[in-house]
N, C-alpha and C positions, 0 to 999 in steps of 0.2 A: 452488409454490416451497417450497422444503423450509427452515426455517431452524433455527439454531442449535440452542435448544432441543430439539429434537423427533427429536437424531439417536439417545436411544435407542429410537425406534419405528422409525426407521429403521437399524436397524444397517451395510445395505449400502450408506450414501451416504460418497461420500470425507469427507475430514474436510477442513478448510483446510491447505493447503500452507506456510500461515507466517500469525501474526497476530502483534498485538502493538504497543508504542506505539511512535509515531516523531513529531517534530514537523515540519510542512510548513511549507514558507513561503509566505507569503500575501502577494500582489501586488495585494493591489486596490484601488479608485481612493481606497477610505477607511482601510483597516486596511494594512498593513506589519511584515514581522515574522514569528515561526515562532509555531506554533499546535500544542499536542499535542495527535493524533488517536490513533486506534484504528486499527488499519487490520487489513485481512485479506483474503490472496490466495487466494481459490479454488482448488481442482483444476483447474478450468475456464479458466485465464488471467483470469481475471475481478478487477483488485483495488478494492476498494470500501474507504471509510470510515468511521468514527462521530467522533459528538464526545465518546463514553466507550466506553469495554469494554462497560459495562451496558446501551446501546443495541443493540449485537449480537443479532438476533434479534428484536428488540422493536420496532422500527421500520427507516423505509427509510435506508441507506448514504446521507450526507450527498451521495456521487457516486461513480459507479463509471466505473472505464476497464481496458480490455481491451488488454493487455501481448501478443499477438502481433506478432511485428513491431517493437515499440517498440525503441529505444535506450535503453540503459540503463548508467553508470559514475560510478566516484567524479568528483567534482569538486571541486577547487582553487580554482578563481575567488572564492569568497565567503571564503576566510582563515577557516573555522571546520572544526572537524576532523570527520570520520566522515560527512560530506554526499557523497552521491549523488544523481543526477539520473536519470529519465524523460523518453522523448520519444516518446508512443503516436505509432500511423503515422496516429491520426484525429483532428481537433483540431492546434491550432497553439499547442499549448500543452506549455510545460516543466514538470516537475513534480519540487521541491526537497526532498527529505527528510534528516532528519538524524538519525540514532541515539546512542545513549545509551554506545556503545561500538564502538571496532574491528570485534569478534567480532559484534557485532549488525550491526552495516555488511552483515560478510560473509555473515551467514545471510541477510539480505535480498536481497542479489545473487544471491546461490546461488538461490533459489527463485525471483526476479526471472526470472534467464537462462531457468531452465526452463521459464517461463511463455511467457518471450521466442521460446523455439524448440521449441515442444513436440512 
């Protein structure tokens, strides 16, 4: 596994197709509520987590899920603006992010899609 760090030994590994903060919302049976993570989509469809930027390369992705196939669009339902939803085709689980702005929204879709249909 090739990580972060190390891509100037590797010059010819792709780089991330998008990274950057987004807060998730977190459903579970003790915590409630949106959580800023790290996140970062692979060239590989691959999108993974950290619970900092700083973790990136340093340790393992809090959890990764692989966006082939997945559904993927804004969403309304929660009354809070710039949220988007995930629905990998493995797992029975949603997945609720929400950006910092519009224009972030949209870079995430955009790179989301491409993952989505590559």
């Amino acid at each position: 596994m090739i990580v972060g760090s190390d891509i100037s030994r590797y010059p010819n590994t792709p780089r991330p197709t998008c990274r950057g903060y987004l807060h998730k919302r977190t459903q579970s049976a003790i915590l409630k509520g949106w959580r800023k993570r790290w996140f970062v989509l692979k060239h590989n469809g691959y999108l993974q987590y950290y619970k900092h930027k700083k973790d990136e390369g340093k340790s393992r992705p809090l959890e990764v899920t692989k966006l082939e196939g997945a559904e993927i669009g804004v969403d309304t339902s929660l009354g809070k603006p710039f949220v988007f939803k995930c629905i990998p085709q493995t797992g029975n689980r949603i997945f609720y992010f929400c950006a910092t702005s519009n224009q972030e929204m949209k870079r995430w879709l955009e790179a989301m899609d491409k993952a989505v249909h590559p």
